[in-house]
C-alpha positions, 0 to 999 in steps of 0.5 A, spaced: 710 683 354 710 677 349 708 670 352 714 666 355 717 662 350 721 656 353 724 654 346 726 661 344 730 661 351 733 654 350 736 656 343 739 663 347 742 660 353 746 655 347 748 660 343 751 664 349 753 657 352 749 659 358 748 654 363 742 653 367 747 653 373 749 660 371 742 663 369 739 660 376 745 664 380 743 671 375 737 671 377 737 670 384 734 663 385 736 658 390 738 653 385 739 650 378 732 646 379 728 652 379 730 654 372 730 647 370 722 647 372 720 653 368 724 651 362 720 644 363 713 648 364 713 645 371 712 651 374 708 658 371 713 663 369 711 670 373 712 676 368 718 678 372 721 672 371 720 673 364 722 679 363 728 677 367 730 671 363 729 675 356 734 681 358 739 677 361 739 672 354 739 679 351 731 678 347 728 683 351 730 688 345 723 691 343 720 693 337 720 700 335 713 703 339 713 697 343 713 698 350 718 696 354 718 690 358 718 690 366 726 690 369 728 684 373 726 683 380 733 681 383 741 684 382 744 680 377 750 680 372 752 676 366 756 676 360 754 672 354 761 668 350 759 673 344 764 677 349 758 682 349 758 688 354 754 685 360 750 689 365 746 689 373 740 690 374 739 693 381 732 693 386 730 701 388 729 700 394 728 706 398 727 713 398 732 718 403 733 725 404 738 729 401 736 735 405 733 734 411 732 728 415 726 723 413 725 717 415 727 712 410 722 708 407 724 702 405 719 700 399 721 697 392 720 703 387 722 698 382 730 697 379 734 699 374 740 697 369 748 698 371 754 697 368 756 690 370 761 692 375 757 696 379 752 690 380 755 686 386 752 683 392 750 688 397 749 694 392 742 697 392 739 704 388 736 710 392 732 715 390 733 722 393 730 727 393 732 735 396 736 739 395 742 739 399 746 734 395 743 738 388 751 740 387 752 733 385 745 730 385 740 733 383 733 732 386 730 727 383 736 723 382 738 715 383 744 713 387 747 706 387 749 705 395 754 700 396 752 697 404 759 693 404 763 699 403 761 703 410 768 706 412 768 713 412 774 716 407 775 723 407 770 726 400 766 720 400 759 721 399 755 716 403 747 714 405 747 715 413 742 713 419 741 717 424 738 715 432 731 715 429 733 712 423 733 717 419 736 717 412 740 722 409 746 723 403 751 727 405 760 727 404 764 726 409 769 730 412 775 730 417 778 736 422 773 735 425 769 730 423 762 731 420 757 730 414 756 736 409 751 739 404 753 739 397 748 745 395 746 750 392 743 752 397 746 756 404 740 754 408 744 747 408 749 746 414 754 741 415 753 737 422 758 734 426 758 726 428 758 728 435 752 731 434 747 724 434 748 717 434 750 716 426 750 710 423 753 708 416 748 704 411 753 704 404 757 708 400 755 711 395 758 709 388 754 711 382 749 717 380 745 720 375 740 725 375 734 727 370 736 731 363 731 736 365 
Protein backbone atom coordinates (compact mmCIF):
# COMPACT_ATOMS: atom_id res chain seq x y z
CA UNK A 1 0.00 0.00 0.00
CA UNK A 2 1.07 3.76 -0.87
CA UNK A 3 2.29 5.79 1.78
CA UNK A 4 -0.28 7.49 3.83
CA UNK A 5 -1.08 10.90 2.45
CA UNK A 6 -2.70 13.11 5.10
CA UNK A 7 -3.26 16.03 2.64
CA UNK A 8 -4.98 13.78 -0.02
CA UNK A 9 -7.19 12.49 2.82
CA UNK A 10 -7.96 16.26 3.68
CA UNK A 11 -9.24 17.14 0.16
CA UNK A 12 -11.19 13.89 0.10
CA UNK A 13 -12.99 14.17 3.44
CA UNK A 14 -13.97 18.17 1.95
CA UNK A 15 -14.96 17.18 -1.09
CA UNK A 16 -17.52 14.31 0.23
CA UNK A 17 -18.35 17.06 3.20
CA UNK A 18 -17.05 14.39 5.70
CA UNK A 19 -16.24 15.35 9.23
CA UNK A 20 -13.66 14.14 11.44
CA UNK A 21 -16.59 13.53 13.93
CA UNK A 22 -18.05 11.31 11.22
CA UNK A 23 -14.79 9.57 9.78
CA UNK A 24 -13.75 8.88 13.86
CA UNK A 25 -17.33 6.79 14.16
CA UNK A 26 -16.85 4.81 10.84
CA UNK A 27 -13.76 3.64 11.86
CA UNK A 28 -14.32 2.63 14.99
CA UNK A 29 -12.46 4.94 17.02
CA UNK A 30 -13.23 6.24 20.44
CA UNK A 31 -13.41 9.78 19.56
CA UNK A 32 -12.89 12.83 17.10
CA UNK A 33 -9.30 13.17 18.44
CA UNK A 34 -7.98 10.44 17.36
CA UNK A 35 -8.46 11.29 13.68
CA UNK A 36 -7.51 14.63 14.53
CA UNK A 37 -4.07 12.98 15.65
CA UNK A 38 -3.30 11.19 12.43
CA UNK A 39 -4.36 13.98 10.25
CA UNK A 40 -1.95 16.20 12.19
CA UNK A 41 0.86 13.21 12.08
CA UNK A 42 0.62 13.13 16.15
CA UNK A 43 0.06 9.69 15.85
CA UNK A 44 1.61 7.00 13.28
CA UNK A 45 -1.14 5.65 10.98
CA UNK A 46 -1.08 1.89 11.18
CA UNK A 47 -1.25 0.38 7.33
CA UNK A 48 -4.98 -1.00 8.65
CA UNK A 49 -5.91 2.34 9.34
CA UNK A 50 -4.82 3.64 6.17
CA UNK A 51 -6.25 1.17 4.19
CA UNK A 52 -9.44 1.90 6.20
CA UNK A 53 -9.50 5.62 5.71
CA UNK A 54 -8.49 5.43 1.76
CA UNK A 55 -11.73 2.66 1.24
CA UNK A 56 -14.13 4.74 3.24
CA UNK A 57 -12.96 8.11 1.13
CA UNK A 58 -13.18 5.99 -1.94
CA UNK A 59 -8.99 6.31 -2.73
CA UNK A 60 -8.32 2.80 -2.50
CA UNK A 61 -9.19 2.06 -6.09
CA UNK A 62 -6.04 0.30 -7.49
CA UNK A 63 -4.14 0.41 -10.70
CA UNK A 64 -4.65 -2.11 -13.13
CA UNK A 65 -2.04 -5.16 -11.74
CA UNK A 66 -1.74 -3.26 -8.66
CA UNK A 67 -2.36 -5.22 -5.41
CA UNK A 68 -5.09 -4.66 -3.50
CA UNK A 69 -4.81 -3.03 -0.22
CA UNK A 70 -5.73 -4.59 3.17
CA UNK A 71 -9.60 -4.22 4.30
CA UNK A 72 -10.38 -2.50 7.26
CA UNK A 73 -10.23 -3.83 10.73
CA UNK A 74 -13.56 -2.45 12.08
CA UNK A 75 -17.34 -2.59 10.91
CA UNK A 76 -18.04 0.74 9.30
CA UNK A 77 -20.71 2.56 6.95
CA UNK A 78 -20.85 5.80 5.22
CA UNK A 79 -22.19 7.65 2.28
CA UNK A 80 -20.40 10.25 0.44
CA UNK A 81 -22.82 13.55 -0.60
CA UNK A 82 -21.94 12.59 -4.35
CA UNK A 83 -24.87 10.18 -3.21
CA UNK A 84 -22.48 7.33 -4.03
CA UNK A 85 -23.57 3.78 -3.02
CA UNK A 86 -22.02 3.49 0.49
CA UNK A 87 -21.03 0.01 1.79
CA UNK A 88 -19.78 -1.90 5.41
CA UNK A 89 -17.06 -3.56 5.99
CA UNK A 90 -17.39 -6.42 8.48
CA UNK A 91 -14.69 -8.73 10.80
CA UNK A 92 -14.52 -12.72 9.88
CA UNK A 93 -14.14 -13.47 12.75
CA UNK A 94 -14.98 -17.46 13.22
CA UNK A 95 -15.24 -20.58 11.57
CA UNK A 96 -18.30 -22.87 12.36
CA UNK A 97 -19.29 -26.12 11.23
CA UNK A 98 -22.15 -26.48 8.87
CA UNK A 99 -22.12 -30.46 9.56
CA UNK A 100 -20.82 -31.73 12.18
CA UNK A 101 -20.53 -29.88 15.71
CA UNK A 102 -16.99 -28.21 16.14
CA UNK A 103 -15.63 -25.88 18.31
CA UNK A 104 -16.10 -22.46 17.18
CA UNK A 105 -12.72 -20.96 16.70
CA UNK A 106 -13.11 -17.33 17.30
CA UNK A 107 -9.95 -16.06 15.56
CA UNK A 108 -10.06 -12.96 13.00
CA UNK A 109 -9.87 -14.43 9.63
CA UNK A 110 -9.89 -10.88 8.05
CA UNK A 111 -13.03 -8.88 7.04
CA UNK A 112 -14.88 -8.16 3.86
CA UNK A 113 -16.91 -5.63 2.13
CA UNK A 114 -21.11 -5.65 2.21
CA UNK A 115 -23.62 -3.54 1.09
CA UNK A 116 -24.44 -0.69 3.56
CA UNK A 117 -27.32 -2.19 5.04
CA UNK A 118 -26.17 -5.34 6.25
CA UNK A 119 -23.02 -3.48 7.94
CA UNK A 120 -24.93 -2.82 11.51
CA UNK A 121 -23.86 -3.11 14.99
CA UNK A 122 -23.42 -6.43 16.34
CA UNK A 123 -23.13 -8.20 12.68
CA UNK A 124 -20.33 -10.08 11.97
CA UNK A 125 -19.13 -12.58 8.92
CA UNK A 126 -18.42 -16.61 9.43
CA UNK A 127 -16.80 -18.97 7.56
CA UNK A 128 -18.21 -22.26 7.23
CA UNK A 129 -17.14 -25.03 6.44
CA UNK A 130 -19.21 -28.70 5.60
CA UNK A 131 -21.59 -29.61 3.93
CA UNK A 132 -25.01 -29.99 5.52
CA UNK A 133 -25.69 -26.61 4.89
CA UNK A 134 -24.45 -27.09 1.15
CA UNK A 135 -28.32 -26.69 -0.54
CA UNK A 136 -27.77 -23.26 0.61
CA UNK A 137 -24.19 -22.62 1.45
CA UNK A 138 -21.56 -24.09 -0.17
CA UNK A 139 -18.55 -25.49 1.74
CA UNK A 140 -16.23 -22.97 1.91
CA UNK A 141 -19.02 -19.93 1.79
CA UNK A 142 -19.38 -16.80 4.01
CA UNK A 143 -22.41 -15.79 6.15
CA UNK A 144 -23.18 -12.59 7.56
CA UNK A 145 -24.60 -13.47 11.30
CA UNK A 146 -26.57 -10.73 12.84
CA UNK A 147 -26.06 -11.60 16.89
CA UNK A 148 -29.24 -8.89 17.74
CA UNK A 149 -31.49 -11.21 15.90
CA UNK A 150 -31.41 -14.37 18.13
CA UNK A 151 -35.31 -15.06 18.05
CA UNK A 152 -35.79 -18.35 16.25
CA UNK A 153 -38.56 -17.77 13.09
CA UNK A 154 -39.85 -20.75 11.52
CA UNK A 155 -37.30 -21.27 8.11
CA UNK A 156 -34.71 -19.12 9.53
CA UNK A 157 -31.15 -20.22 9.19
CA UNK A 158 -29.07 -19.37 12.45
CA UNK A 159 -25.35 -19.90 13.84
CA UNK A 160 -26.09 -22.01 17.14
CA UNK A 161 -24.15 -23.15 20.21
CA UNK A 162 -24.31 -25.93 21.84
CA UNK A 163 -23.45 -27.01 25.86
CA UNK A 164 -19.91 -27.54 24.90
CA UNK A 165 -19.94 -24.57 22.73
CA UNK A 166 -19.93 -26.06 19.84
CA UNK A 167 -21.15 -24.06 16.62
CA UNK A 168 -22.98 -25.11 13.97
CA UNK A 169 -25.48 -23.51 11.15
CA UNK A 170 -28.49 -24.91 10.60
CA UNK A 171 -32.56 -23.73 9.79
CA UNK A 172 -35.24 -23.80 12.31
CA UNK A 173 -38.21 -25.66 12.46
CA UNK A 174 -41.50 -26.02 14.61
CA UNK A 175 -43.73 -29.10 15.40
CA UNK A 176 -41.51 -30.10 16.78
CA UNK A 177 -38.87 -27.77 17.36
CA UNK A 178 -35.54 -28.53 15.84
CA UNK A 179 -32.75 -27.64 13.68
CA UNK A 180 -32.02 -29.16 10.20
CA UNK A 181 -29.75 -29.74 7.60
CA UNK A 182 -30.10 -28.08 4.06
CA UNK A 183 -27.81 -30.83 2.31
CA UNK A 184 -27.39 -32.96 -0.12
CA UNK A 185 -26.28 -35.13 1.90
CA UNK A 186 -28.70 -38.04 3.44
CA UNK A 187 -26.13 -38.70 6.18
CA UNK A 188 -27.21 -35.44 7.76
CA UNK A 189 -30.37 -35.63 10.44
CA UNK A 190 -32.07 -33.09 11.72
CA UNK A 191 -31.91 -32.84 15.83
CA UNK A 192 -34.53 -31.53 18.42
CA UNK A 193 -33.80 -28.50 20.80
CA UNK A 194 -34.51 -31.05 23.43
CA UNK A 195 -31.74 -32.94 22.28
CA UNK A 196 -28.97 -30.39 24.16
CA UNK A 197 -28.92 -27.32 25.60
CA UNK A 198 -28.72 -24.94 22.81
CA UNK A 199 -28.08 -21.84 22.60
CA UNK A 200 -28.53 -18.82 19.70
CA UNK A 201 -25.43 -16.84 18.63
CA UNK A 202 -27.30 -14.68 15.27
CA UNK A 203 -29.17 -15.04 12.44
CA UNK A 204 -27.95 -15.63 9.73
CA UNK A 205 -28.82 -12.61 7.02
CA UNK A 206 -26.64 -12.78 4.03
CA UNK A 207 -24.32 -15.42 2.14
CA UNK A 208 -22.07 -16.32 -0.72
CA UNK A 209 -20.31 -18.93 -1.68
CA UNK A 210 -17.15 -19.78 -4.19
CA UNK A 211 -17.71 -19.56 -8.05
CA UNK A 212 -15.91 -22.76 -8.23
Amino acid sequence: MRAFDAVLVRQAMKARAISQTRLAEALGFASQSAVSALLAGKRRVTVEEAAAIYALLGLDQPAPGAATSPVPPATARLRDSAGLPDYGIVPVIGIAGAGRWREAVEVPLGHMPVPANLAGRGVFGIEVSGDSMDLLIEDGGLILVDAGQKELAPGGVYLIANSQSEATVKRYRRDPARFEPCSSNPAHRPFLISDDDFSVLGKVIWKSAPVL
